[in-house]
Structures are given as structure tokens and as C-alpha cells.
Biopython code that builds the backbone (N, CA, C, O; Angstrom):
import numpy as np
from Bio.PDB.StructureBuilder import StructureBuilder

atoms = [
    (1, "UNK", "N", (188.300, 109.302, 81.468)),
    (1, "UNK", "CA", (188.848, 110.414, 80.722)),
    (1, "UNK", "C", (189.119, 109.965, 79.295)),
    (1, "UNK", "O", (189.773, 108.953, 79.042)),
    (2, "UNK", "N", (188.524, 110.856, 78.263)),
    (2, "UNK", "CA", (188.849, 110.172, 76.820)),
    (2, "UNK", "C", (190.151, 111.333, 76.787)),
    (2, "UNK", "O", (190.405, 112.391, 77.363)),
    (3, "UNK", "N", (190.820, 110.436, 75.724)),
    (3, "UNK", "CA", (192.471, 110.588, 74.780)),
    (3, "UNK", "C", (191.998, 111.379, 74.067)),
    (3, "UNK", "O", (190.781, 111.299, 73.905)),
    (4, "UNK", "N", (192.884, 112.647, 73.229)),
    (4, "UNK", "CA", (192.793, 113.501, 71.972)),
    (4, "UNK", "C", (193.642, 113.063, 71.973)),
    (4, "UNK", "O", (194.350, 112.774, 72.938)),
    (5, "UNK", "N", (193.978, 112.718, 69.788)),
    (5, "UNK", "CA", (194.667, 112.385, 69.221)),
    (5, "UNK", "C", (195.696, 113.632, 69.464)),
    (5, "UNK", "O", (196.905, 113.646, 69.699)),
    (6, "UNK", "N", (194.672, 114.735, 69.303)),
    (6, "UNK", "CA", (195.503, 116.542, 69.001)),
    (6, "UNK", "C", (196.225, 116.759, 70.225)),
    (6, "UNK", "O", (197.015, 117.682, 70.026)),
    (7, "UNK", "N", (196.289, 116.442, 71.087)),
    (7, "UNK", "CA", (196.653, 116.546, 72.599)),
    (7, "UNK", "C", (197.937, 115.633, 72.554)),
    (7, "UNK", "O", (197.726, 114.568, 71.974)),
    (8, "UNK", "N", (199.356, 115.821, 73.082)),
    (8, "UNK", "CA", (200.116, 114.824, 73.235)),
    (8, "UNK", "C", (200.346, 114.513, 74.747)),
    (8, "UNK", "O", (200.184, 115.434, 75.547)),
    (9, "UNK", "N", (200.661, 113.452, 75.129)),
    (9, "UNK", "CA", (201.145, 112.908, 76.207)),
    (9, "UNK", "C", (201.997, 112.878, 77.081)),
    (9, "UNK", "O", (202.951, 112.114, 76.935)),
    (10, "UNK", "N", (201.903, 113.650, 78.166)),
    (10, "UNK", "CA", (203.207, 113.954, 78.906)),
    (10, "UNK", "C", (203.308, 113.000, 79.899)),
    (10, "UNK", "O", (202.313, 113.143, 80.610)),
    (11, "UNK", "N", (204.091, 111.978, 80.369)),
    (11, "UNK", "CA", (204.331, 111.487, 81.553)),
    (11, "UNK", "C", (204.677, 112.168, 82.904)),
    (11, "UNK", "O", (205.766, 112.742, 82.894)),
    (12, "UNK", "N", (204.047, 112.218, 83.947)),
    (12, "UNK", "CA", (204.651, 112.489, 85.394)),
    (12, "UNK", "C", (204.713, 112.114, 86.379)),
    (12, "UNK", "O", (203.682, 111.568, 86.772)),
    (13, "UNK", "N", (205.713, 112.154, 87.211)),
    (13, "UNK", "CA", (205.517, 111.618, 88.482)),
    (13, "UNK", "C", (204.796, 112.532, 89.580)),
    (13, "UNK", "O", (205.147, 113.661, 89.924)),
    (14, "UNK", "N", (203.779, 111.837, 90.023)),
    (14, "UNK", "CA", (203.158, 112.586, 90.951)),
    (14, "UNK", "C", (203.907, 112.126, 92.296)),
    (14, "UNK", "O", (205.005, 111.622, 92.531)),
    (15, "UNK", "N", (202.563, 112.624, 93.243)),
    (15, "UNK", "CA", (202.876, 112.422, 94.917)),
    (15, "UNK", "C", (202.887, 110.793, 95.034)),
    (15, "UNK", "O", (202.210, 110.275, 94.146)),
    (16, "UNK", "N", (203.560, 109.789, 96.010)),
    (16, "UNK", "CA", (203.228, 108.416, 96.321)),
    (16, "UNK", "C", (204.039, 107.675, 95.336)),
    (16, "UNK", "O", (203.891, 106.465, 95.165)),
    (17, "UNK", "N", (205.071, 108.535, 94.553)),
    (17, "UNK", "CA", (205.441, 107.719, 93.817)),
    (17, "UNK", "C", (205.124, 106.889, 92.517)),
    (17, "UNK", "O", (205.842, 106.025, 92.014)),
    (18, "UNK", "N", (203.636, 107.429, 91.987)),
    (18, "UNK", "CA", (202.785, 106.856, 90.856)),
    (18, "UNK", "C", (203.018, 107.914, 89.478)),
    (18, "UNK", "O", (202.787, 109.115, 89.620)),
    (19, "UNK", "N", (203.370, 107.507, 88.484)),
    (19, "UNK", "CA", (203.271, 108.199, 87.130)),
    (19, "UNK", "C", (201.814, 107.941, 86.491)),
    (19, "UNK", "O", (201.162, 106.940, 86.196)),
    (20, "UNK", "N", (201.583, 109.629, 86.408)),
    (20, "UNK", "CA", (200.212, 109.987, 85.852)),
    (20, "UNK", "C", (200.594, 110.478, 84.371)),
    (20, "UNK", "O", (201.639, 110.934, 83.905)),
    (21, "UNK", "N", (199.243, 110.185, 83.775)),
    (21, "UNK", "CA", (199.716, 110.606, 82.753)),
    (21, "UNK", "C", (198.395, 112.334, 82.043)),
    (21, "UNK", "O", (197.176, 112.462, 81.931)),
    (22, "UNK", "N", (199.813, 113.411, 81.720)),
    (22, "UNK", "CA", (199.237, 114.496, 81.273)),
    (22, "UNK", "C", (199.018, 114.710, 79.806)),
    (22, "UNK", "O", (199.807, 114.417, 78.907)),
    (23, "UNK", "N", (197.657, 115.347, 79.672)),
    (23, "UNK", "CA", (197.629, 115.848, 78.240)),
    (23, "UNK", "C", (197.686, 117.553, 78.044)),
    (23, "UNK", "O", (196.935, 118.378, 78.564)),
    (24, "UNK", "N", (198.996, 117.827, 76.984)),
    (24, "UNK", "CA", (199.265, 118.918, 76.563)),
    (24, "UNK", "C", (198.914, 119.426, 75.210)),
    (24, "UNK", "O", (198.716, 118.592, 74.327)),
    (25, "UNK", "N", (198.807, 120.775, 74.925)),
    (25, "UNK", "CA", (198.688, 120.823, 73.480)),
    (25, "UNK", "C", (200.568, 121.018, 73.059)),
    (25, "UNK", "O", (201.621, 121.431, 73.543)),
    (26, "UNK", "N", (200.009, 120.401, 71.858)),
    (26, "UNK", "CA", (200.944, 120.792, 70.823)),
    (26, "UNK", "C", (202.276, 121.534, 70.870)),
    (26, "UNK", "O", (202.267, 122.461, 71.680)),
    (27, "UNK", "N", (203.292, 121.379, 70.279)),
    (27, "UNK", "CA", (203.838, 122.675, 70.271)),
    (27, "UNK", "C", (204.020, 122.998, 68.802)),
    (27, "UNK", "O", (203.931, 122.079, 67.988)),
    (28, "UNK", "N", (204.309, 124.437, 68.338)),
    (28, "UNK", "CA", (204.264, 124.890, 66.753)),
    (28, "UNK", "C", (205.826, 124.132, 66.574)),
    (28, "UNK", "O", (206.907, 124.061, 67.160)),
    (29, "UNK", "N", (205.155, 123.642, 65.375)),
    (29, "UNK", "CA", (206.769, 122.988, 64.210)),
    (29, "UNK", "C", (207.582, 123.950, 63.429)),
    (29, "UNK", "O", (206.986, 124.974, 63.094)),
    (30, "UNK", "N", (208.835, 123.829, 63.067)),
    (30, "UNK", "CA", (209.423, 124.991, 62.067)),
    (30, "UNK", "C", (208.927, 124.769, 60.712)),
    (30, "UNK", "O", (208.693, 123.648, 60.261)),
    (31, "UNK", "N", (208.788, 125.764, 60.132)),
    (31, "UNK", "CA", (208.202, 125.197, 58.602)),
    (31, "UNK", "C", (209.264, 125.016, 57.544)),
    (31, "UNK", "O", (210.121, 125.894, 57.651)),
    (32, "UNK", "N", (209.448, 124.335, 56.750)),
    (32, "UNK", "CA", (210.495, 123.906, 56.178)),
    (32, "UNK", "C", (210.050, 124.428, 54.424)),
    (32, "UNK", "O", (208.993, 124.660, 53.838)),
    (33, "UNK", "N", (211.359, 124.438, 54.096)),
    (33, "UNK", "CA", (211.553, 124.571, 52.608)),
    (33, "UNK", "C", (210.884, 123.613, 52.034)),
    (33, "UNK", "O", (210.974, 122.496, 52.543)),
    (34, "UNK", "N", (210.151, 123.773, 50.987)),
    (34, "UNK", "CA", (209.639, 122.583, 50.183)),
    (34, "UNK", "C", (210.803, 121.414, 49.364)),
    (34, "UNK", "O", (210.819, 120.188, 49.261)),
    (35, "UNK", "N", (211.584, 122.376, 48.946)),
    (35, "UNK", "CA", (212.522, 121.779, 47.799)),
    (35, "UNK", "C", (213.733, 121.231, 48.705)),
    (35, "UNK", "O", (214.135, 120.120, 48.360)),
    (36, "UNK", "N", (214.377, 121.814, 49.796)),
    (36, "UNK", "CA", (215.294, 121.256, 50.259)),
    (36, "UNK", "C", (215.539, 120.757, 51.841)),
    (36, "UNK", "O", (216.508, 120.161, 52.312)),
    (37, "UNK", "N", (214.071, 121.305, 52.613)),
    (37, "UNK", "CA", (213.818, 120.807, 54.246)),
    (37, "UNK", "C", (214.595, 121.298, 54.802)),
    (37, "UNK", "O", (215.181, 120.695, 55.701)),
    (38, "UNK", "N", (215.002, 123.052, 54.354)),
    (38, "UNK", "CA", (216.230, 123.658, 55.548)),
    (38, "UNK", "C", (214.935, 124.285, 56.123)),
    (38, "UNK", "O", (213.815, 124.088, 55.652)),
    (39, "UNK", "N", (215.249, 125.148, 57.312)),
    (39, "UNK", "CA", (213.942, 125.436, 58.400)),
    (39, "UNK", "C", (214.049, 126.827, 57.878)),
    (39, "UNK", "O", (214.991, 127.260, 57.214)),
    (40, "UNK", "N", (212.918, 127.523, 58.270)),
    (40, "UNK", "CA", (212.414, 129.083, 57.101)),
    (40, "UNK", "C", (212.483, 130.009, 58.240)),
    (40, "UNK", "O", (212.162, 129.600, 59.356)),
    (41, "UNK", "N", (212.912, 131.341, 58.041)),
    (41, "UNK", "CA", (213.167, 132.014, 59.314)),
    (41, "UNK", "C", (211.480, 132.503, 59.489)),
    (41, "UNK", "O", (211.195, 133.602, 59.014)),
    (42, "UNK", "N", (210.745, 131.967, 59.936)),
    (42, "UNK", "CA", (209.394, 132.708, 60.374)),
    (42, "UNK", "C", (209.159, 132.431, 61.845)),
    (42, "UNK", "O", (209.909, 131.718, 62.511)),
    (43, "UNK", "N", (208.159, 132.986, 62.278)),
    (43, "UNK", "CA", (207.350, 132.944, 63.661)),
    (43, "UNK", "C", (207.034, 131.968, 63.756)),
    (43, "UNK", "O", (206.408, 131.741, 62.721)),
    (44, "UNK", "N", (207.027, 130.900, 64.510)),
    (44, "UNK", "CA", (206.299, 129.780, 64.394)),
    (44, "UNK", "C", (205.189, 129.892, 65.918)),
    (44, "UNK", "O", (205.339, 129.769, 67.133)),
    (45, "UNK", "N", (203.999, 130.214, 64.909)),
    (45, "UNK", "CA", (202.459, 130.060, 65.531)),
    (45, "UNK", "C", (201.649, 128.925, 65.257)),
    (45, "UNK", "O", (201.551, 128.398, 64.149)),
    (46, "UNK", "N", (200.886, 128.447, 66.630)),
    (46, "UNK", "CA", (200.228, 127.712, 66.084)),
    (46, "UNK", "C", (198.188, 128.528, 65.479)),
    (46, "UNK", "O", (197.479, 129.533, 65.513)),
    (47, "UNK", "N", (198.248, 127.256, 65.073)),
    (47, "UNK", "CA", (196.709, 127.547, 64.134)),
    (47, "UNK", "C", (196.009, 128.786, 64.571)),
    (47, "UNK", "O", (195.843, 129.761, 63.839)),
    (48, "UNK", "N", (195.616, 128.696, 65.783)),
    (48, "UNK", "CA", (194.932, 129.698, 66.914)),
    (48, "UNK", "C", (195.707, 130.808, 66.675)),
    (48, "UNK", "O", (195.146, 131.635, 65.956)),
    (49, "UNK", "N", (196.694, 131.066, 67.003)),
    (49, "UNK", "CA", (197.830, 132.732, 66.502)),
    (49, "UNK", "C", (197.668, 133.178, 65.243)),
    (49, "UNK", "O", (197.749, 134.400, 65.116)),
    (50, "UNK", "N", (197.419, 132.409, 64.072)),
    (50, "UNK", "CA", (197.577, 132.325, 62.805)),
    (50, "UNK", "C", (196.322, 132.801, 62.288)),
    (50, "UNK", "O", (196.168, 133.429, 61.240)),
    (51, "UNK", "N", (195.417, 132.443, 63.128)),
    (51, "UNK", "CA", (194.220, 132.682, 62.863)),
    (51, "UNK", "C", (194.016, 134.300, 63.164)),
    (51, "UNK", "O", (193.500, 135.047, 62.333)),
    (52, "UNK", "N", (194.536, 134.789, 64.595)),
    (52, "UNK", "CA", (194.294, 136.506, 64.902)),
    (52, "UNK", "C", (194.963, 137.090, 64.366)),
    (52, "UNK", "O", (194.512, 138.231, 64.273)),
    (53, "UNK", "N", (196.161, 136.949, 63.757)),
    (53, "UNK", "CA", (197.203, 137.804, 62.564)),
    (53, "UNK", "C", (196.113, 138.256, 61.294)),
    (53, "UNK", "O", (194.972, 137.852, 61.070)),
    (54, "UNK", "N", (196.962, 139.268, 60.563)),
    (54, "UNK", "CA", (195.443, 139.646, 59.578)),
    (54, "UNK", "C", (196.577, 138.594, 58.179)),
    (54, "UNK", "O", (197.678, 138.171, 58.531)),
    (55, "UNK", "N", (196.249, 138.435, 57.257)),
    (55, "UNK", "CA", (197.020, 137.053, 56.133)),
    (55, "UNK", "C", (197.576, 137.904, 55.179)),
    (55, "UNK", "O", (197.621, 137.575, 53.994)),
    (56, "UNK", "N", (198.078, 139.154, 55.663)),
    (56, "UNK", "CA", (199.294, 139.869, 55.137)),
    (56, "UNK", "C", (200.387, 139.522, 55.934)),
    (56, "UNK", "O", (201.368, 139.094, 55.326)),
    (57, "UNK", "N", (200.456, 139.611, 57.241)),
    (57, "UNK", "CA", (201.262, 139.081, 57.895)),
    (57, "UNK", "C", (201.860, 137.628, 58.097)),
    (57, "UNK", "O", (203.001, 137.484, 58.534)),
    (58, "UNK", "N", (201.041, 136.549, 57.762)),
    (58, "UNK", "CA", (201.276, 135.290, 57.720)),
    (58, "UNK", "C", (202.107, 135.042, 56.939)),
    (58, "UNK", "O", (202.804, 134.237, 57.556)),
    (59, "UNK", "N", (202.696, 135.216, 55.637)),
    (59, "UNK", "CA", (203.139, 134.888, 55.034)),
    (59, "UNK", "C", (204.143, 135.808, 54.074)),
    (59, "UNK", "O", (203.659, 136.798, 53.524)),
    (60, "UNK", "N", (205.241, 135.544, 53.920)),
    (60, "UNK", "CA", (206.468, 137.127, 53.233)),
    (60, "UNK", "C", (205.887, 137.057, 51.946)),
    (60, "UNK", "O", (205.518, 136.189, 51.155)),
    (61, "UNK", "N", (205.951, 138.498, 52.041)),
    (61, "UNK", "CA", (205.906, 139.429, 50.982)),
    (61, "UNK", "C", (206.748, 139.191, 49.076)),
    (61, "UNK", "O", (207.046, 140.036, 48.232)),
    (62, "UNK", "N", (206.874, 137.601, 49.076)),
    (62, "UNK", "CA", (208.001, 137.277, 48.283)),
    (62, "UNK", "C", (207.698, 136.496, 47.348)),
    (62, "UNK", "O", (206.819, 135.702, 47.684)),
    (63, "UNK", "N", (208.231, 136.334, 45.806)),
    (63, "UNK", "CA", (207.146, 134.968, 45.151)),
    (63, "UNK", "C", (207.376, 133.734, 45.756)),
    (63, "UNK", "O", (208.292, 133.750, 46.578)),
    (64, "UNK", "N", (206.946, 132.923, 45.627)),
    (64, "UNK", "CA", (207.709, 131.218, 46.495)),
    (64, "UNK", "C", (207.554, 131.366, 47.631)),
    (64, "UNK", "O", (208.629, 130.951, 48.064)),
    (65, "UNK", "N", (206.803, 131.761, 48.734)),
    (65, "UNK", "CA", (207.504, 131.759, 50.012)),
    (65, "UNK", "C", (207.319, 130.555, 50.758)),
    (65, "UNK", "O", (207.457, 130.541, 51.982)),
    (66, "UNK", "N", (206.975, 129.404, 50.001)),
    (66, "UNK", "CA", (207.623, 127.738, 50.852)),
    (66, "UNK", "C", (208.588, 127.509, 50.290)),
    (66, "UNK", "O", (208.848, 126.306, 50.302)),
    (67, "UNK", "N", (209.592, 128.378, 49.547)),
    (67, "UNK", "CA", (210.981, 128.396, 49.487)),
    (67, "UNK", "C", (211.882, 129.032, 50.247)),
    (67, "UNK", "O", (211.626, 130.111, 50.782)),
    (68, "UNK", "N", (213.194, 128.329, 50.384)),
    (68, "UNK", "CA", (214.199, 128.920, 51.283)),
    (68, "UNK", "C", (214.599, 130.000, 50.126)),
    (68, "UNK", "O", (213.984, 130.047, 49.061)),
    (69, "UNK", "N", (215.759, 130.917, 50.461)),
    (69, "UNK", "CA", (215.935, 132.230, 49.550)),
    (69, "UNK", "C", (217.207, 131.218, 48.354)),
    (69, "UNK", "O", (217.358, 131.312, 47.136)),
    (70, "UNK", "N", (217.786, 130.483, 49.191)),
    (70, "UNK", "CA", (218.697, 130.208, 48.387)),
    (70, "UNK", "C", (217.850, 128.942, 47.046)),
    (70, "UNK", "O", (218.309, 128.689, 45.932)),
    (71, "UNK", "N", (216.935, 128.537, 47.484)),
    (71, "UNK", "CA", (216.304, 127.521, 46.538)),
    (71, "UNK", "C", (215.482, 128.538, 45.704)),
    (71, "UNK", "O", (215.023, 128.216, 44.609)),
    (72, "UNK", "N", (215.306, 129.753, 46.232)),
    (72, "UNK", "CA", (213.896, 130.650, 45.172)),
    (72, "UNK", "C", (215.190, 131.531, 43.894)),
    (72, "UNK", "O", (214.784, 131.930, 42.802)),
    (73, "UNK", "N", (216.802, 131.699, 44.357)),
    (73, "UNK", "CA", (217.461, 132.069, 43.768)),
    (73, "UNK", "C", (217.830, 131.306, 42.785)),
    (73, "UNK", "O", (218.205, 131.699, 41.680)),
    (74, "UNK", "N", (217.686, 129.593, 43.348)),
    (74, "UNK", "CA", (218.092, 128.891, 41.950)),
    (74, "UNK", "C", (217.118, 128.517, 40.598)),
    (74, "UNK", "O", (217.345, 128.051, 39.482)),
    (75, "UNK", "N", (215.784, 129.033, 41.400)),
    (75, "UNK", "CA", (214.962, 128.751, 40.518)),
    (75, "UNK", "C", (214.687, 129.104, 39.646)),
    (75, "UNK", "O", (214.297, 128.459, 38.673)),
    (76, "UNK", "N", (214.917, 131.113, 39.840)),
    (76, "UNK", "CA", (215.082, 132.189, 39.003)),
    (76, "UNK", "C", (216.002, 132.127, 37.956)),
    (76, "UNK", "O", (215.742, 132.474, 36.804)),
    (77, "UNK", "N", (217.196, 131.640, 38.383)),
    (77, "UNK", "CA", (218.385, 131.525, 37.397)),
    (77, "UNK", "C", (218.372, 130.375, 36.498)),
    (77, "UNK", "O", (218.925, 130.383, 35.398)),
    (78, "UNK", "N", (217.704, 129.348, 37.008)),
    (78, "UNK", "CA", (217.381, 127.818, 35.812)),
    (78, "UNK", "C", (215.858, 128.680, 35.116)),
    (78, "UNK", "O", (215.572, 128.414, 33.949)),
    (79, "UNK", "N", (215.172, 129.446, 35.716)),
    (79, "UNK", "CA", (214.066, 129.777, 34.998)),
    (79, "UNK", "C", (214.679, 130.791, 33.237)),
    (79, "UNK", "O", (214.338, 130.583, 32.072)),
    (80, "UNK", "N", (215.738, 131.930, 33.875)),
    (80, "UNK", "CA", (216.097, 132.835, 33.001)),
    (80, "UNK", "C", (217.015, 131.792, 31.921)),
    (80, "UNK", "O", (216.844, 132.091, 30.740)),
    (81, "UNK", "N", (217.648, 131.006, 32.085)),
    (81, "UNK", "CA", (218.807, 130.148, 31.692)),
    (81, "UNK", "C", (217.789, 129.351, 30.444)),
    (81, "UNK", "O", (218.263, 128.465, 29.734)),
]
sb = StructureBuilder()
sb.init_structure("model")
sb.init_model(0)
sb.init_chain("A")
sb.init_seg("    ")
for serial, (resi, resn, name, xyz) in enumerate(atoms, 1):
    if name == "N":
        sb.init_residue(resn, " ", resi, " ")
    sb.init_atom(name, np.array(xyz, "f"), 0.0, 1.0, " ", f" {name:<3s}", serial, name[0])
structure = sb.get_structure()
């Protein structure tokens, strides 16, 4: 049996007492703020989901949106300043 890197590794115990080892996919990560790594309130899909959404939906309707609201507010105000 070949390893995927993309696949992670689950350990189990089977029948007889022997640990087998399982391969799972992935699970989706939270996506984080660029500027400060707080977690972004979105859906978290992976690639495959992301892909059947139409790319109005993927992403808010907002300027910055790999910003958190409170980092896109400070940006505006050092921008006007």
C-alpha cells in the first residue's frame, strides 16, 4: 500500500489486539486574519466544496476580506489619518 502525503494517518486498534494503521482525508482549517491570526467567521470547506460554490459565494462581499473586521477598521482609520 503506498502513503499520500495529502491523506493523514489515523492509528487503530483492530481485532487480535494489533494497531493498523488508517488513511483519512484532511479536515478543513479555520482561515485566519492575515494581520493578526484571529480565526474569520466563514464556512470552512475544503477544496472540493469550494470548488461547487459559484466565487461569489466564497468569499465576503467586503474590501480586505483576509482581514478580521477589527484589523480592516484600523486600516481605514490609519489610511484616512
Amino acid at each position: 500500500m503506498r502513503s499520500s502525503k495529502s491523506l493523514r494517518k489515523v492509528k487503530r486498534k483492530a481485532s487480535g489486539g494489533r494497531t493498523v494503521l488508517h488513511l483519512r482525508k484532511r479536515k478543513p482549517h479555520h482561515i485566519l486574519c492575515k494581520n493578526c491570526g484571529a480565526k474569520l467567521n466563514r464556512a470552512k470547506l475544503t477544496s472540493a466544496e469550494l470548488k461547487k460554490i459559484p466565487k461569489t459565494k466564497r468569499r465576503p462581499q467586503r474590501p480586505f476580506p483576509e482581514l478580521c473586521s477589527k484589523c480592516m477598521r484600523k486600516y481605514f482609520k490609519d489610511k484616512v489619518r
